[in-house]
Z-matrix of the N, CA and C atoms (Angstrom, degrees):
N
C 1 1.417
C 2 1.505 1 110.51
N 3 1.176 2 104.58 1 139.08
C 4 1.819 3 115.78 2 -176.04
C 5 1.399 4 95.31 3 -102.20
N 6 1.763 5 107.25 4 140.60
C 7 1.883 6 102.46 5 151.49
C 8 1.341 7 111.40 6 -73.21
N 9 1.472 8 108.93 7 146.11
C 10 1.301 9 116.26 8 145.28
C 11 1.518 10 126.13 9 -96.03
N 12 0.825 11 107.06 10 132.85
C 13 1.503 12 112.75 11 -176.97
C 14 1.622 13 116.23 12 -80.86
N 15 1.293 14 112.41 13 146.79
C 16 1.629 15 91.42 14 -172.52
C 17 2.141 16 88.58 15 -153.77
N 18 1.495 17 94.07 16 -176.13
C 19 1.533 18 108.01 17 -172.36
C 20 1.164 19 120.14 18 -74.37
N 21 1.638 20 129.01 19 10.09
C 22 1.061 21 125.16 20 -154.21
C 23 1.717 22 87.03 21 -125.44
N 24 1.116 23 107.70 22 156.55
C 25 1.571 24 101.47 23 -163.59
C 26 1.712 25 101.13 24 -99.06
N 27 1.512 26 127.02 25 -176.99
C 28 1.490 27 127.78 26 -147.04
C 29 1.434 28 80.10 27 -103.80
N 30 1.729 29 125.97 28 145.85
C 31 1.006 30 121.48 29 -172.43
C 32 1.596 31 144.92 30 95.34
N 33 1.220 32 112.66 31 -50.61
C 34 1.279 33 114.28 32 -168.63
C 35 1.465 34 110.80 33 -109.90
N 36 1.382 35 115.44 34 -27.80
C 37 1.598 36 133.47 35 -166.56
C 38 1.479 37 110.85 36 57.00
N 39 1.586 38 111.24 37 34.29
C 40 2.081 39 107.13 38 -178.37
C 41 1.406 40 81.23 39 -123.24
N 42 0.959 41 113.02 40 158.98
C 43 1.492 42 134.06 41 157.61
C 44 1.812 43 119.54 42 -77.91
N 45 1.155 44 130.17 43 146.03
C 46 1.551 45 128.36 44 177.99
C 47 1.329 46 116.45 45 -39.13
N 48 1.460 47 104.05 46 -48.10
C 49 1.565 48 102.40 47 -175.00
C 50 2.193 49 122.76 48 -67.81
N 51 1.300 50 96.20 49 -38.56
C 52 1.212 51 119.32 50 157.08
C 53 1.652 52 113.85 51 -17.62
N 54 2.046 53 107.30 52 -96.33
C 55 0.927 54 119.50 53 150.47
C 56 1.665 55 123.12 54 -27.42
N 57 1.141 56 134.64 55 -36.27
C 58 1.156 57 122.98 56 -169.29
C 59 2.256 58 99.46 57 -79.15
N 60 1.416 59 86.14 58 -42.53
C 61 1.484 60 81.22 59 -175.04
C 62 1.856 61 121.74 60 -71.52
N 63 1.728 62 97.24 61 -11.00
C 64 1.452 63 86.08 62 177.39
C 65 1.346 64 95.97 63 -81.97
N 66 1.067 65 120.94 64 -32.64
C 67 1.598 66 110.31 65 -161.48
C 68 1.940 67 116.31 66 -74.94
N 69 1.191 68 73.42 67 -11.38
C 70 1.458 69 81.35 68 179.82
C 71 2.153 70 108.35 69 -99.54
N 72 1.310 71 123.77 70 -12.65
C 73 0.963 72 128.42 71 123.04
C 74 1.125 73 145.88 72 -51.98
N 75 1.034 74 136.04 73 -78.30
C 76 1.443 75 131.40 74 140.23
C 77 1.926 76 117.32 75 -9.45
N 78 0.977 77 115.91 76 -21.10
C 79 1.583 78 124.08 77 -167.51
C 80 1.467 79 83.12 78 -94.16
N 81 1.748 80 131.22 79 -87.25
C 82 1.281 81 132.08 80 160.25
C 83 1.502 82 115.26 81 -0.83
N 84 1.361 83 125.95 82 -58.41
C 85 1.537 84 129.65 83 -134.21
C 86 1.926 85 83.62 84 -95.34
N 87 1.319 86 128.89 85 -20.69
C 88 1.306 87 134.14 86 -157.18
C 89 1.397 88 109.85 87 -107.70
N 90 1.909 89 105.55 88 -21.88
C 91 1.745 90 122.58 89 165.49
C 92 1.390 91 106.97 90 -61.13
N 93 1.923 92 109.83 91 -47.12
C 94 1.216 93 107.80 92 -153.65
C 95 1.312 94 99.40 93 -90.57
N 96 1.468 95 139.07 94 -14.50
C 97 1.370 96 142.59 95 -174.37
C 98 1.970 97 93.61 96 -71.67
N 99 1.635 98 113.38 97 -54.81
C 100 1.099 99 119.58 98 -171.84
C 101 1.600 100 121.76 99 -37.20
N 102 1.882 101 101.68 100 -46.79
C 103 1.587 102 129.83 101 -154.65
C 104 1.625 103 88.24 102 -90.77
N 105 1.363 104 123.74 103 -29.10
C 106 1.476 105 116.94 104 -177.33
C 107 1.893 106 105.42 105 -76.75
N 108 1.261 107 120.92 106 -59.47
C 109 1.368 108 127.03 107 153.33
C 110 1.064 109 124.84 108 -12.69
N 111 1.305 110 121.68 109 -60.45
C 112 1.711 111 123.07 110 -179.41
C 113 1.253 112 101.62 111 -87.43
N 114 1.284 113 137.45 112 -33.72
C 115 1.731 114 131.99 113 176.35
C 116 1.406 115 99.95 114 -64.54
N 117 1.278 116 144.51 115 -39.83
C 118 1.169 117 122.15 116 174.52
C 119 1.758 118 123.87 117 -84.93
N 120 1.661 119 98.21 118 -16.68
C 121 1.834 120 92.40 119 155.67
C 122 1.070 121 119.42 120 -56.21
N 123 1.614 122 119.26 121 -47.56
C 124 1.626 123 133.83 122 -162.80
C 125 1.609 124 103.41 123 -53.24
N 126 1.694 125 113.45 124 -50.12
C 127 0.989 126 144.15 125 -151.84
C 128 1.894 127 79.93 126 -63.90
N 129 1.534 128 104.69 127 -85.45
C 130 1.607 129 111.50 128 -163.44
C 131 1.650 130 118.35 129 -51.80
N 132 1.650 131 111.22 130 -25.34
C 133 1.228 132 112.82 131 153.11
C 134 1.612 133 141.39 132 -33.50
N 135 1.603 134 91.24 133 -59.00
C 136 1.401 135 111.39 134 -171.40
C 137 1.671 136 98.03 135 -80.59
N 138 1.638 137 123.58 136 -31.46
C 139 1.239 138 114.39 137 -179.92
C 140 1.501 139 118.92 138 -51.25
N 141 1.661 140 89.60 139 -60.52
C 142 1.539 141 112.93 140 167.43
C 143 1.711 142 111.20 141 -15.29
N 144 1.615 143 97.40 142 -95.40
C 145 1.861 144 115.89 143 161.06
C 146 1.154 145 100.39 144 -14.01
N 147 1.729 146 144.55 145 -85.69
C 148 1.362 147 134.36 146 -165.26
C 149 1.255 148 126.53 147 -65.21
N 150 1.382 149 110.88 148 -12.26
C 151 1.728 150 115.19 149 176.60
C 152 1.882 151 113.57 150 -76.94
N 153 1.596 152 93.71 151 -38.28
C 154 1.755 153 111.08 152 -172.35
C 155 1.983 154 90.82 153 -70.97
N 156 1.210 155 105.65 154 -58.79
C 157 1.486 156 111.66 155 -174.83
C 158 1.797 157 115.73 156 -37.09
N 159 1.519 158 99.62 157 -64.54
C 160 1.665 159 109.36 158 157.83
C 161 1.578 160 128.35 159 -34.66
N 162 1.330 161 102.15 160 -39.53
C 163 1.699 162 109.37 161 -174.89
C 164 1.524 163 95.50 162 -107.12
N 165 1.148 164 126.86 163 -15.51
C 166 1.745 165 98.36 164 149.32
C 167 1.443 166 143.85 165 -69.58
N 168 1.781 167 84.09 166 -36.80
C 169 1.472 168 102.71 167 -174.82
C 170 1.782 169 102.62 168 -64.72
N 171 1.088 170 119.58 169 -5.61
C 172 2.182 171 113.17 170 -152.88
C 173 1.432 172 55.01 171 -114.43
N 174 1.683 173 160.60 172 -79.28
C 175 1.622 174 138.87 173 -121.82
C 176 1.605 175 97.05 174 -66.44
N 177 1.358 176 99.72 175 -60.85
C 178 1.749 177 118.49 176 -156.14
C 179 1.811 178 99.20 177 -78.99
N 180 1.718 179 115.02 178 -37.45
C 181 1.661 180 97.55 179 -149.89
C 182 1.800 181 95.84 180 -90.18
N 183 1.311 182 100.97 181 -151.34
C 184 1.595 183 122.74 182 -164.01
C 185 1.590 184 94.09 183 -101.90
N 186 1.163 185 144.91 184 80.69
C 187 1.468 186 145.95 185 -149.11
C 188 1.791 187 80.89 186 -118.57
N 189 1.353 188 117.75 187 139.84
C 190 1.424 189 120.31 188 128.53
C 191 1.555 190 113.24 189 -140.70
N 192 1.426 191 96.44 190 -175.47
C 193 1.695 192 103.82 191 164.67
C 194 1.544 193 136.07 192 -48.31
N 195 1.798 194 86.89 193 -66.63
C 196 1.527 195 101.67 194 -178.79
C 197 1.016 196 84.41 195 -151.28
N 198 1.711 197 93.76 196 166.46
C 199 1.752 198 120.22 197 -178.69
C 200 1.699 199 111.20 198 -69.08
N 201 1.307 200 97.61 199 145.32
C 202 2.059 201 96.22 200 170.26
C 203 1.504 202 98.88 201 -36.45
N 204 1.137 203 127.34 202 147.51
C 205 1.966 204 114.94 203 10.02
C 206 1.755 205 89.29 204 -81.79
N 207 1.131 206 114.29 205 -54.64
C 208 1.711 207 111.66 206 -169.52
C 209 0.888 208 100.62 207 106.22
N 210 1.220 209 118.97 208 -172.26
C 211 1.726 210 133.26 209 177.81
C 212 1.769 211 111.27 210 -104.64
N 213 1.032 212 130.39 211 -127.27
C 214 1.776 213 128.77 212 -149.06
C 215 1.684 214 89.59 213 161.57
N 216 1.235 215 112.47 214 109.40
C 217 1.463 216 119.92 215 -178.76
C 218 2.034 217 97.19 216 -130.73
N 219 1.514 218 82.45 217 146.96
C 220 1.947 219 79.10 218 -173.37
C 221 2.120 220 84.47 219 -127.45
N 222 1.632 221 86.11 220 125.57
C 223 1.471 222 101.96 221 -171.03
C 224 1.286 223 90.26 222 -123.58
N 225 1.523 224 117.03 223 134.84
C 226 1.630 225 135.28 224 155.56
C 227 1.551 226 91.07 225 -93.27
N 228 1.749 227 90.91 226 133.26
C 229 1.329 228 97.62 227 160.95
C 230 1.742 229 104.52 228 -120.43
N 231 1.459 230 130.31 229 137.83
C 232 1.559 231 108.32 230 173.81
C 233 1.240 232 112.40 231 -102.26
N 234 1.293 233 101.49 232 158.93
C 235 1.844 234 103.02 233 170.64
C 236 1.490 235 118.95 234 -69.02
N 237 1.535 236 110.04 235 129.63
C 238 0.949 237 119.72 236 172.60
C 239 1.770 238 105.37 237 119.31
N 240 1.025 239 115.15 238 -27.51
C 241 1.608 240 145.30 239 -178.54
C 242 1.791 241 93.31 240 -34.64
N 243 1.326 242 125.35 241 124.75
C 244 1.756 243 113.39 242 156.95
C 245 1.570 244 107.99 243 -64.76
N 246 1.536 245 105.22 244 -178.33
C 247 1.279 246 124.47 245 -169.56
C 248 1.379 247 92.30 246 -86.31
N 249 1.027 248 120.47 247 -38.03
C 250 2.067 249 121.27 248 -171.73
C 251 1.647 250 95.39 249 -53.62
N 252 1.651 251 107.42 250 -61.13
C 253 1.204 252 107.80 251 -155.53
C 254 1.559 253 111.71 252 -61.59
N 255 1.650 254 117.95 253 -29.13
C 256 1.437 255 127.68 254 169.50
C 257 1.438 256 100.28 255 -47.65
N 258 1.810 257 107.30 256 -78.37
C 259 1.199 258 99.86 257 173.46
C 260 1.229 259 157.65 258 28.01
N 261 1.767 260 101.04 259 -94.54
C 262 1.697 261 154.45 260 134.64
C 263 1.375 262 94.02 261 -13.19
N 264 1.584 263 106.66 262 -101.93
C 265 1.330 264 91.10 263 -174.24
C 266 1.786 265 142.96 264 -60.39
N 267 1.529 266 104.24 265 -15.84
C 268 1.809 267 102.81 266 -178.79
C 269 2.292 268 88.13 267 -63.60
N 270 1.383 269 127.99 268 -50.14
C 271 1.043 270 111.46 269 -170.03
C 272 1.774 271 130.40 270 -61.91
N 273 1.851 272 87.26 271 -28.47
C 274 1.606 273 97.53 272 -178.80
C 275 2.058 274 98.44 273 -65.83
N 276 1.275 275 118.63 274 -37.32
C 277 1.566 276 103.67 275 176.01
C 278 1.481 277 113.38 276 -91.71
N 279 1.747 278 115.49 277 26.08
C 280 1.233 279 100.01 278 -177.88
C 281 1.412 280 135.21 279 69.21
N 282 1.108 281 133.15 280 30.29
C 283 1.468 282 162.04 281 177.70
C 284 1.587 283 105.29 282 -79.54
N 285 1.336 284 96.68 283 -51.70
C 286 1.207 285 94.96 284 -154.33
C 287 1.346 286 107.53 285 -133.79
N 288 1.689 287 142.31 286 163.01
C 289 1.488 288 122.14 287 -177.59
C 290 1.032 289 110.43 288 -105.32
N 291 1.303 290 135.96 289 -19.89
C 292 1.229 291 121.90 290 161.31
C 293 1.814 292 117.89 291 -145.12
N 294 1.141 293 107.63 292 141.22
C 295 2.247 294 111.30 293 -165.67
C 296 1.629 295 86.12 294 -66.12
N 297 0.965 296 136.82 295 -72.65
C 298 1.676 297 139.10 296 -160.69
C 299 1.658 298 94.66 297 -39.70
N 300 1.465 299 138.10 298 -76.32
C 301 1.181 300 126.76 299 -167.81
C 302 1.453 301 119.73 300 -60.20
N 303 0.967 302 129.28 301 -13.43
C 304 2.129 303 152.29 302 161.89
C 305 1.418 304 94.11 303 -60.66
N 306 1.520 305 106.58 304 -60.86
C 307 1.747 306 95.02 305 -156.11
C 308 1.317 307 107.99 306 -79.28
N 309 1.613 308 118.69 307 -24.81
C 310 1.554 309 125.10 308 161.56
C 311 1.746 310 129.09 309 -41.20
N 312 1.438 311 88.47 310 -68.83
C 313 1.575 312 97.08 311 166.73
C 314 1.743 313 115.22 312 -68.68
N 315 1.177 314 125.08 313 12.41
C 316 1.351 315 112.25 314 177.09
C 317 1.495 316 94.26 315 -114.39
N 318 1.279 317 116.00 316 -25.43
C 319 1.821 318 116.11 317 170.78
C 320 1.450 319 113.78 318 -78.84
N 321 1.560 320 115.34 319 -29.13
C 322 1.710 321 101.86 320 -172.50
C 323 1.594 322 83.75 321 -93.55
N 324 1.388 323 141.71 322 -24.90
C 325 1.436 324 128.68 323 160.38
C 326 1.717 325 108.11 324 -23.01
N 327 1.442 326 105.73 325 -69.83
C 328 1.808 327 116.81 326 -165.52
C 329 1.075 328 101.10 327 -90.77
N 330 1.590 329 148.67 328 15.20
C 331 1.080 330 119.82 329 142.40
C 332 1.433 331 148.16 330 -79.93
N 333 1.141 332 102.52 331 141.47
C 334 1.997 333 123.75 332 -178.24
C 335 2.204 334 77.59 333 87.71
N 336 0.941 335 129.41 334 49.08
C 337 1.178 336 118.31 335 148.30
C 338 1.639 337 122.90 336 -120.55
N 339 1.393 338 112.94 337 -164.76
C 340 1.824 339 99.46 338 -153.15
C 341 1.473 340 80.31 339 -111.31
N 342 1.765 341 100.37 340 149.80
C 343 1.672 342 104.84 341 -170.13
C 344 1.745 343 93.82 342 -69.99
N 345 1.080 344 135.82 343 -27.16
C 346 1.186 345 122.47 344 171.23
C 347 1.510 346 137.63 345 -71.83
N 348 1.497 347 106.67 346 -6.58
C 349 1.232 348 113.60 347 177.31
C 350 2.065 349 104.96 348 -146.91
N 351 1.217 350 109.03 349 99.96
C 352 1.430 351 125.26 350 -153.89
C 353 1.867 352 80.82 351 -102.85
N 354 1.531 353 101.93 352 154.85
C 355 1.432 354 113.20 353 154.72
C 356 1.207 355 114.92 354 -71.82
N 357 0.815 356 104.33 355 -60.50
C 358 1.929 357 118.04 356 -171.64
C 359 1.691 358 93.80 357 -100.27
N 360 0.977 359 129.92 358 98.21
C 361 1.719 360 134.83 359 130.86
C 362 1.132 361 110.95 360 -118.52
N 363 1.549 362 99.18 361 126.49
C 364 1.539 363 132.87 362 -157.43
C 365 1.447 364 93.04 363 -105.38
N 366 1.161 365 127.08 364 111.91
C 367 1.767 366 153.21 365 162.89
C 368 1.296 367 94.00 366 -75.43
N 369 1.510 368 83.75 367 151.94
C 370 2.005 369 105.86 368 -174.89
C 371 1.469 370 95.21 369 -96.19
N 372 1.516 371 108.70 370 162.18
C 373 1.145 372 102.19 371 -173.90
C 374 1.531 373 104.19 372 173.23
N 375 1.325 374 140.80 373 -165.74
C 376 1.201 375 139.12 374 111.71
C 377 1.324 376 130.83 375 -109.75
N 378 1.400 377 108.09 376 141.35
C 379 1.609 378 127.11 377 -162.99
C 380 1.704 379 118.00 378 -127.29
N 381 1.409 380 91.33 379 136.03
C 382 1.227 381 83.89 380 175.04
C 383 1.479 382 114.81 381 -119.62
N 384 1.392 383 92.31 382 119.75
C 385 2.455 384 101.35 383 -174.00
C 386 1.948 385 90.72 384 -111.46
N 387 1.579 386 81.68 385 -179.73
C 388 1.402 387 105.66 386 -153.89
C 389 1.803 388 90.67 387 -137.30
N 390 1.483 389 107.30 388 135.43
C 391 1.577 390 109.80 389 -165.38
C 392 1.771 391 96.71 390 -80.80
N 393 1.281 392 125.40 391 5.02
C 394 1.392 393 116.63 392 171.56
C 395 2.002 394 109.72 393 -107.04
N 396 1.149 395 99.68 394 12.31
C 397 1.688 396 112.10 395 157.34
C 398 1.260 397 116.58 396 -67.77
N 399 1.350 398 93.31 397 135.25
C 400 2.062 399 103.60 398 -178.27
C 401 1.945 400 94.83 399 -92.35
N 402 1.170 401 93.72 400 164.58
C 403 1.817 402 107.72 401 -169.24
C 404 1.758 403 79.93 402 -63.13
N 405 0.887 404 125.48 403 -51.29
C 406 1.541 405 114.74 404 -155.53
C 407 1.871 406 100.89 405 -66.65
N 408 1.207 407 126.37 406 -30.75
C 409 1.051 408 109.36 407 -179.27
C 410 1.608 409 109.48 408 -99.95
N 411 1.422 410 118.62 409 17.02
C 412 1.466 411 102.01 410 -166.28
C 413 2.151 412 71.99 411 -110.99
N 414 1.262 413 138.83 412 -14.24
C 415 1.101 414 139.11 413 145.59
C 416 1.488 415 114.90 414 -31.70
N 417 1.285 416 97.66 415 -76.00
C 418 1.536 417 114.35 416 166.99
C 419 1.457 418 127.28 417 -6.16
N 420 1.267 419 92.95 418 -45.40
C 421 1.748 420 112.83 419 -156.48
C 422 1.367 421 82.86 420 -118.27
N 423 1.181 422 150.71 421 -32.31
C 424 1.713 423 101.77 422 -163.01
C 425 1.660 424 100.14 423 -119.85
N 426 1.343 425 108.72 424 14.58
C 427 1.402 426 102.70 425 151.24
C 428 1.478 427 130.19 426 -120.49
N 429 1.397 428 110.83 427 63.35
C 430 1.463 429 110.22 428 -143.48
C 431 1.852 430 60.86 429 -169.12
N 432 1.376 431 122.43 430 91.10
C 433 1.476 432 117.42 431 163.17
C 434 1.945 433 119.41 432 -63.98
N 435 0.879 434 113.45 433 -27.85
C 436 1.385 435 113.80 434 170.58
C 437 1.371 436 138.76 435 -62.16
N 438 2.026 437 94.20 436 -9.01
C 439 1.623 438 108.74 437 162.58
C 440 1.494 439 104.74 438 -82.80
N 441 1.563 440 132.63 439 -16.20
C 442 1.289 441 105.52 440 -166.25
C 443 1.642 442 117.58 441 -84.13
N 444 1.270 443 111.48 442 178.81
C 445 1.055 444 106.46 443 -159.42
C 446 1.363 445 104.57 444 -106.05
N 447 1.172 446 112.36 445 -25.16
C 448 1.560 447 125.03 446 173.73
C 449 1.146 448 113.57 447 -130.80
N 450 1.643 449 103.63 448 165.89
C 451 1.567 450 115.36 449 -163.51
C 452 1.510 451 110.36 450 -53.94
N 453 1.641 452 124.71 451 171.48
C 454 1.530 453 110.67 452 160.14
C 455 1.407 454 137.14 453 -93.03
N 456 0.881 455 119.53 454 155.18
C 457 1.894 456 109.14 455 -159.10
C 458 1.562 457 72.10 456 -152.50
N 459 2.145 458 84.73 457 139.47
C 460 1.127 459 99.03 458 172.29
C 461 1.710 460 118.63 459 -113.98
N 462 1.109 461 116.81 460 -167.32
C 463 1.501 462 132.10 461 -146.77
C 464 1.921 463 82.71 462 -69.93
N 465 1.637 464 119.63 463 -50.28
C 466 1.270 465 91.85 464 -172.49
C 467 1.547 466 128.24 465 -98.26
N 468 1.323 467 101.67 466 7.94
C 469 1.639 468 124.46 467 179.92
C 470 2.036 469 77.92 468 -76.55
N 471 0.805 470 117.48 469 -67.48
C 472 1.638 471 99.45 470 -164.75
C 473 1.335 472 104.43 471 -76.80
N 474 1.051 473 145.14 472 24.67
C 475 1.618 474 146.49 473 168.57
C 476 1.817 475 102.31 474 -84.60
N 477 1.529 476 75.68 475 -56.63
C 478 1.848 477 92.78 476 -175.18
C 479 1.955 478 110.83 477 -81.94
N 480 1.366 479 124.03 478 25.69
C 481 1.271 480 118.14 479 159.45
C 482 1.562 481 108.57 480 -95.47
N 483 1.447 482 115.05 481 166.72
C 484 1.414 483 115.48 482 152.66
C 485 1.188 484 107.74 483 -53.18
């Protein structure tokens, strides 16, 4: 038996042109993997940026619910109560738009201050706010005991009522 020799090169069984087009596919397929990669960094980047921006603007800006007149909401707060659980509830009646930016600005409020003398200590009480109150004035009011409307009762004085 004789070889025949033929156009296809020893080894690979593709022809030159072949190889040239996968590789030059493969080149394409590794642009578009590249350009998809960074469009979805860009993407989670910029999300990122608008999420931090949002939760500054509700710590630092003029945030409320709704426009005047608003509504008239009657909130018990008790003594002893955390800031989450305040929080919790100003958002569960709509007070506020979100508990995380409340409990933020009420912590960078008291920080580097003396545990005995807090910016924001929030007295138990009952209060009555309005869903077109900004965090700074719904502050205002519920640490300022002389807005409430009723006496203060704490977390286990109301445990132990009917």
């Amino acid at each position: 038996m004789s070889k025949v020799s033929s156009p296809v090169s020893k080894g690979t069984g593709r022809s030159s042109g072949v190889r040239v087009l996968l590789r030059m596919t493969g080149g394409f397929l590794q642009l578009c993997l590249n350009i998809f990669i960074y469009a979805v960094i860009i993407f989670f980047v910029i999300k990122g940026i608008h999420v931090c921006y949002d939760m500054a603007y509700r710590i630092f800006g003029n945030v409320q619910v709704e426009e005047d007149p608003g509504r008239d909401v009657k909130i018990t707060i008790y003594k002893g109560e955390t800031t989450m659980d305040i929080a919790n509830k100003l958002e569960t009646n709509m007070l506020i738009l979100d508990k995380y930016s409340f409990f933020l600005k009420v912590q960078i409020g008291n920080f580097g201050t003396d545990e005995n003398k807090k910016k924001y200590e929030i007295m138990g009480g009952t209060y009555i706010l309005n869903t077109s109150m900004n965090y700074d004035e719904i502050l205002a009011t519920i640490t300022d005991s002389k807005n409430s409307i009723e006496g203060e009762v704490s977390v286990e004085e109301a445990d132990t009522k009917p």
